[in-house]
VOSE-813697 format. One line per 2 residues: number of its first residue (from 1); their letters; for each residue z negated, x negated, y of N, C-alpha, C. Coordinates in nm, 3 decimals. Atoms other than C-alpha are relative to their C-alpha. Layout:
<nodes>
NUM = A = Z:X:Y:Z:X:Y:Z:X:Y | ... .
</nodes>
This chain:
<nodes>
1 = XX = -0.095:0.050:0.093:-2.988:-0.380:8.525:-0.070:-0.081:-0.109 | 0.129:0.060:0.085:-3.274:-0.605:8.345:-0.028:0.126:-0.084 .
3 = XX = 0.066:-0.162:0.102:-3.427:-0.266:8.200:0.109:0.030:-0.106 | -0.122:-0.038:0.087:-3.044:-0.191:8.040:-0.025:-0.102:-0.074 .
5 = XX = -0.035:0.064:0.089:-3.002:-0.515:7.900:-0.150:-0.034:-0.086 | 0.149:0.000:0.078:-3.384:-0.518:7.783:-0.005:0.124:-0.163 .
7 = XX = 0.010:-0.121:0.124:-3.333:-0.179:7.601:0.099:0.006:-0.102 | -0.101:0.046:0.090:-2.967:-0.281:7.458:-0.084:-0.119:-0.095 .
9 = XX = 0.086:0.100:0.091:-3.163:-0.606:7.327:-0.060:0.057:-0.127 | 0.072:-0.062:0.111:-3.428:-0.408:7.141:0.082:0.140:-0.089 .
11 = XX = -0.018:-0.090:0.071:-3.206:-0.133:7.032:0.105:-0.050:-0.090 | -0.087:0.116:0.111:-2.949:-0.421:6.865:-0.131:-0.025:-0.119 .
13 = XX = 0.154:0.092:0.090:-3.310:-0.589:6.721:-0.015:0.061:-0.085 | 0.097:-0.137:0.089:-3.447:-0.251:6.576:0.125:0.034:-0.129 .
15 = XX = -0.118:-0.091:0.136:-3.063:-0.158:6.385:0.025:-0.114:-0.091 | -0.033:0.111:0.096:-3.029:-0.510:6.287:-0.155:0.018:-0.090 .
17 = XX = 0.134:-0.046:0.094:-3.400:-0.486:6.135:-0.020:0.086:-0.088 | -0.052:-0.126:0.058:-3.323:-0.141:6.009:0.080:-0.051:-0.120 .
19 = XX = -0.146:0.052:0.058:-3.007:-0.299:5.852:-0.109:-0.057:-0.119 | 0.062:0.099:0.118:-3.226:-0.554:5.695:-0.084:0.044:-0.095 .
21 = XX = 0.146:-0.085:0.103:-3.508:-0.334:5.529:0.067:0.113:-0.088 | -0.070:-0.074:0.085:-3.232:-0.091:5.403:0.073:-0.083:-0.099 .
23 = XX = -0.023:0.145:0.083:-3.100:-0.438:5.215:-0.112:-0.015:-0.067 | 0.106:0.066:0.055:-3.399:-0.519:5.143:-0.079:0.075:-0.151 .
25 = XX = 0.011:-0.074:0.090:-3.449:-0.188:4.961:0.047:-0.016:-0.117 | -0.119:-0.005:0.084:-3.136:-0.184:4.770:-0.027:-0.118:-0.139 .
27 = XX = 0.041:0.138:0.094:-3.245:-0.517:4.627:-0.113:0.024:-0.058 | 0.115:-0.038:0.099:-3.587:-0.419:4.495:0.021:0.110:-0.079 .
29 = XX = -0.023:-0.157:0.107:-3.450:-0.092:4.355:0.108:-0.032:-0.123 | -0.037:0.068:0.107:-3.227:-0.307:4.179:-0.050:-0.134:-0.096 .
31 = XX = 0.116:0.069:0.035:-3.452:-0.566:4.096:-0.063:0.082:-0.066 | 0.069:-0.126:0.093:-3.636:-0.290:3.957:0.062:0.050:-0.159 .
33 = XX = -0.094:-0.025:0.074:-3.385:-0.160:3.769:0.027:-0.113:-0.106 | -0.045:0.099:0.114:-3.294:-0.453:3.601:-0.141:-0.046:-0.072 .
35 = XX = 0.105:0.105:0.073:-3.639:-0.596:3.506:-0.067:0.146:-0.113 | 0.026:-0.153:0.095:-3.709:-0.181:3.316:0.117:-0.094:-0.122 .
37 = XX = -0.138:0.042:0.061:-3.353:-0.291:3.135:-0.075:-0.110:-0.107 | 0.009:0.120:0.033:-3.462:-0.570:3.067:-0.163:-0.012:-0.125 .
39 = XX = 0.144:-0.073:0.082:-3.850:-0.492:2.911:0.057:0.077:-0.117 | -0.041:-0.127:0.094:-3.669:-0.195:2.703:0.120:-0.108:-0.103 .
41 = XX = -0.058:0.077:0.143:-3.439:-0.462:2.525:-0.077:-0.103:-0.033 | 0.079:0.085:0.101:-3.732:-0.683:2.490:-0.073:0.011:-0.108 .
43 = XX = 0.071:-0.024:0.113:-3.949:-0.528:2.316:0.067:-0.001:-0.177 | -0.030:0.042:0.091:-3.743:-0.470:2.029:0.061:-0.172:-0.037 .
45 = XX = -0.041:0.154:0.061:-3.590:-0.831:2.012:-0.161:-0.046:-0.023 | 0.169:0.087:0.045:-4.014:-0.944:2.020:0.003:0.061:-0.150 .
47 = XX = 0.049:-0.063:0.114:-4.041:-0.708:1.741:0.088:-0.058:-0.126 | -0.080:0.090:0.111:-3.711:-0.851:1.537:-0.084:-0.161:-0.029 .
49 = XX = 0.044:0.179:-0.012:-3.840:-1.219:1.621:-0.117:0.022:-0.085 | 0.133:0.008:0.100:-4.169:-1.149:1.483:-0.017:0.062:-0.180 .
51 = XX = -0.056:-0.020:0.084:-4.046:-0.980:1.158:0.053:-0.129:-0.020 | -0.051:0.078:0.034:-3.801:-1.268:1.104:-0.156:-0.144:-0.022 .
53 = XX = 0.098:0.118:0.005:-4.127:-1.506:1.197:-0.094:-0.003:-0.172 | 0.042:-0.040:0.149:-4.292:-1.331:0.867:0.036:-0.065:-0.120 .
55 = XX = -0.023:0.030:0.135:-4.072:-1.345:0.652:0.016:-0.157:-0.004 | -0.004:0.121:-0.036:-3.989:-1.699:0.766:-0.103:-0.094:-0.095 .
57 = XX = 0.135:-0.051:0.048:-4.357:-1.716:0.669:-0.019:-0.016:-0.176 | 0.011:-0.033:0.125:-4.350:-1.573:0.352:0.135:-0.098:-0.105 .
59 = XX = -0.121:0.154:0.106:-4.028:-1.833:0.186:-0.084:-0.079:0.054 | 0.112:0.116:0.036:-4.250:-2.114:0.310:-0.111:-0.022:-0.093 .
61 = XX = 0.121:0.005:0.111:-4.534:-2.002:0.084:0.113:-0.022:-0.146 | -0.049:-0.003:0.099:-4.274:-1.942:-0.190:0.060:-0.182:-0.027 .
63 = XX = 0.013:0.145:-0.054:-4.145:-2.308:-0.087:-0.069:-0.085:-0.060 | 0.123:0.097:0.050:-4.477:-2.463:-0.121:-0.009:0.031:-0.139 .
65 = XX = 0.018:-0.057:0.144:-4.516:-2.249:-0.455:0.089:-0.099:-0.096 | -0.108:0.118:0.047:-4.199:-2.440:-0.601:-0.020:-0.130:0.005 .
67 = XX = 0.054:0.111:0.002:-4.295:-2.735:-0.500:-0.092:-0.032:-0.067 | 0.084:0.076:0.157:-4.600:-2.759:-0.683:0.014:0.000:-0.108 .
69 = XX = -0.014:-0.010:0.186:-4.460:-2.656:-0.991:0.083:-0.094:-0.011 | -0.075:0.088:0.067:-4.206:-2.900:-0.946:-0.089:-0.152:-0.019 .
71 = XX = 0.075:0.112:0.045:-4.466:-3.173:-0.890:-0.067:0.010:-0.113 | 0.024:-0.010:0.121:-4.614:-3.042:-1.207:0.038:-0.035:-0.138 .
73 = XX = -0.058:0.030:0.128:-4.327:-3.061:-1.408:-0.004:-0.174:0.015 | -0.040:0.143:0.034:-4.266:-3.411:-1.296:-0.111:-0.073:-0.079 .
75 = XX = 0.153:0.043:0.074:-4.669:-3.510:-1.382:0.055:0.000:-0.132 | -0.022:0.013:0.109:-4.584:-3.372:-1.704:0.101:-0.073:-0.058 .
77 = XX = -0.099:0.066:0.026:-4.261:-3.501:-1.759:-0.025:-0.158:-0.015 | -0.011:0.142:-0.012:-4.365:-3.857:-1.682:-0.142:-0.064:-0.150 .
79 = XX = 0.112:0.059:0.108:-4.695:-3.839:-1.928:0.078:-0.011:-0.112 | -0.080:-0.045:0.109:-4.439:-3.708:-2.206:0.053:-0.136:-0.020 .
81 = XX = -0.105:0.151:0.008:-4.225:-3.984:-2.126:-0.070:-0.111:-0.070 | 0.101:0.109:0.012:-4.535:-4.244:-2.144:-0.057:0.014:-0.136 .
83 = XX = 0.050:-0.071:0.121:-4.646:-4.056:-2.470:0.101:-0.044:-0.137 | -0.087:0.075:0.078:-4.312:-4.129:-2.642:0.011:-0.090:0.014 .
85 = XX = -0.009:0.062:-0.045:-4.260:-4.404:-2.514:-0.115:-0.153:-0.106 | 0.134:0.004:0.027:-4.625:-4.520:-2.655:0.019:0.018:-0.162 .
87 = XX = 0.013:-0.085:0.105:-4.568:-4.333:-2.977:0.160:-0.064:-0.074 | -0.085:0.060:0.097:-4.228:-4.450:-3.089:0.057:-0.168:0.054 .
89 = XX = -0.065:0.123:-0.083:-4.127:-4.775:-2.840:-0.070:-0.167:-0.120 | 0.033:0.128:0.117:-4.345:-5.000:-3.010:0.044:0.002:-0.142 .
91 = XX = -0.098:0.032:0.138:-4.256:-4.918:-3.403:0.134:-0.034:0.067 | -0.104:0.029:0.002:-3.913:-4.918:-3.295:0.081:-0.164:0.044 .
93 = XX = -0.026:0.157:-0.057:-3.908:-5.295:-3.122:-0.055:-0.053:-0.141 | 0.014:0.098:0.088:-4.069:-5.396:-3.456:0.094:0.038:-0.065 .
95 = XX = -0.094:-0.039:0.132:-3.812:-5.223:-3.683:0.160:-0.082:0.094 | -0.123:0.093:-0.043:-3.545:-5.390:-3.457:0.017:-0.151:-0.029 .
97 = XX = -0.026:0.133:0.001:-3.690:-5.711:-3.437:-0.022:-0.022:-0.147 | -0.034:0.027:0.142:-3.734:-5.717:-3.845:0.146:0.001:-0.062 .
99 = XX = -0.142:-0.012:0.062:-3.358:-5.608:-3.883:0.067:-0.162:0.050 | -0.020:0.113:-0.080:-3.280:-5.885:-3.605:-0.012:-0.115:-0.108 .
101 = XX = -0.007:0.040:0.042:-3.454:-6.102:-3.817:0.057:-0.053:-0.146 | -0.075:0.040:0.110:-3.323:-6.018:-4.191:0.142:-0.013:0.034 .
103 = XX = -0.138:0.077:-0.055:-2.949:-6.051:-4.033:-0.007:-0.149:0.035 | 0.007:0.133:-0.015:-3.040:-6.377:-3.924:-0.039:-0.142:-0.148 .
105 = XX = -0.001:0.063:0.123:-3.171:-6.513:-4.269:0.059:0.029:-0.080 | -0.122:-0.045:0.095:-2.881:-6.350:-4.443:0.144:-0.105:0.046 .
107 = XX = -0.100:0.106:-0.050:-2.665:-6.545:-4.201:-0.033:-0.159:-0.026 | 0.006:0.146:-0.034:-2.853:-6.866:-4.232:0.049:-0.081:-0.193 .
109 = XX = 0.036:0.012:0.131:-2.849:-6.825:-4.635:0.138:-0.042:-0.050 | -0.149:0.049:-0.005:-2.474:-6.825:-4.620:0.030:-0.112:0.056 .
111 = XX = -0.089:0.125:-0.066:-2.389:-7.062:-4.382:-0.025:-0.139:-0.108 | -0.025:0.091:0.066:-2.265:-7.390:-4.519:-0.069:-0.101:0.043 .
113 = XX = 0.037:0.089:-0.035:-2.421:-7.740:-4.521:0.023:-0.068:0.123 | -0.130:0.091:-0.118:-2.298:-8.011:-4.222:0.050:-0.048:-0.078 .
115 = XX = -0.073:0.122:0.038:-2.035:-8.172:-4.258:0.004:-0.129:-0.035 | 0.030:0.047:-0.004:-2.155:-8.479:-4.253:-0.114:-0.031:-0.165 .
117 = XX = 0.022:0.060:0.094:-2.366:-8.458:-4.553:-0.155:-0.040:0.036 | 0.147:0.019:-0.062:-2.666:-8.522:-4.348:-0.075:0.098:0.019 .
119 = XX = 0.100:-0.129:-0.044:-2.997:-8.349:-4.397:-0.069:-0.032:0.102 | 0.025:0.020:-0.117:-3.099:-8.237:-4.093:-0.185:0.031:0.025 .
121 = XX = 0.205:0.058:-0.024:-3.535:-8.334:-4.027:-0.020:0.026:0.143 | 0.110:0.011:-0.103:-3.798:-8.283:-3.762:-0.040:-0.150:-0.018 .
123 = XX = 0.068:0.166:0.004:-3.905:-8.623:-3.656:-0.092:-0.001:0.083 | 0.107:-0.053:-0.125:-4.279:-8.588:-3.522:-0.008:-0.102:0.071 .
125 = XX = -0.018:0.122:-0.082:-4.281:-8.763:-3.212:0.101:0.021:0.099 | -0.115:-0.004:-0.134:-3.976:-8.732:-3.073:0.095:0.127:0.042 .
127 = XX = -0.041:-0.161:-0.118:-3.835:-8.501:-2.785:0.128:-0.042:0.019 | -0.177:0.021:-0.005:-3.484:-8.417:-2.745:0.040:0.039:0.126 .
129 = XX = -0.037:-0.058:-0.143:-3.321:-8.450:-2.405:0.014:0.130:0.040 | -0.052:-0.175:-0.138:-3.332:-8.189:-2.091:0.119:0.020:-0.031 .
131 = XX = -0.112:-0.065:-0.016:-3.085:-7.970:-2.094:0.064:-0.028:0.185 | -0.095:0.063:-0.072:-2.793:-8.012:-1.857:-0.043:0.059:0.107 .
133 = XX = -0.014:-0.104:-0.111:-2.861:-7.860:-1.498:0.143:0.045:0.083 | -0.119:-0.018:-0.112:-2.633:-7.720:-1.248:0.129:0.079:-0.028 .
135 = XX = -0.087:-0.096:0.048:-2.443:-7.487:-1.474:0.137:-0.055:0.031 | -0.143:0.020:0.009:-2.079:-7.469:-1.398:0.035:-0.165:0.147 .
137 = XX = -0.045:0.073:-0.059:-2.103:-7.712:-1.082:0.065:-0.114:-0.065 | -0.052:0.117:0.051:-2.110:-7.998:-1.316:0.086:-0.005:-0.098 .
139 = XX = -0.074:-0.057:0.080:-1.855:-7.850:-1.514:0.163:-0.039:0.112 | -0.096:0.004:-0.126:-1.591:-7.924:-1.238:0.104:-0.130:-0.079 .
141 = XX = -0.077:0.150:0.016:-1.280:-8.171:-1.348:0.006:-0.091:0.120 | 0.002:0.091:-0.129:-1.280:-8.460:-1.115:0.177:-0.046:-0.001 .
143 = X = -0.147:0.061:-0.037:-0.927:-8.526:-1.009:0.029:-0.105:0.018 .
</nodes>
């Protein structure tokens, strides 16, 4: 009776084992299967990706290209500036400050005496009080 249940034992062992290696198949043949699948849509996506990496590529150079011309223009732009600048800034502060000034001796030529009747002198020697500090604080009515 040992011998029966010895040979039932191993002939359970062997179908369950069996069982397992016909599983075991199924799974590498699909495993298989999928990783072919899988290769055959890579290649082309590597091949898009690397295309896109190109051109990618190629607008960065254009990029950089732009860029230096725009740092170019600015170079230039800023000498130009410094050039006019140079070239008419100064006459033009004197032709202002000469107008500045004949308005001012046109105004002074008009204006009227004081009131007073008193001509008004430099007296060498003497200094005419500081001006007031503290702007508006001391400007305050005291209640």
């Amino acid at each position: 009776m040992a011998g029966i249940l010895v040979a039932v034992f191993w002939a359970i062992l062997v179908s369950f084992l069996a069982l397992v290696l016909v599983r075991l198949a199924q799974t590498l043949k699909a495993t298989t299967k999928m990783v072919s699948e899988v290769s055959d849509q890579a290649v082309p996506l590597l091949a898009d990706a690397s295309a896109t990496v190109r051109s990618a590529h190629t607008q960065l150079a254009r990029v950089d290209a732009i860029a230096a011309d725009v740092q170019e223009v600015t170079a230039n732009a800023s000498a130009l500036s410094s050039t006019v600048s140079s070239a008419f800034g100064g006459p033009l502060v004197k032709v202002a400050a000469f107008g500045y000034g004949v308005r001012r001796a046109i105004g002074k030529k008009g204006a009227a005496a004081p009131a007073d009747g008193a001509k008004r002198t430099v007296v060498v020697g003497r200094t005419l009080p500081g001006a007031r500090r503290g702007g508006r604080r001391n400007r305050r009515s005291k209640d």
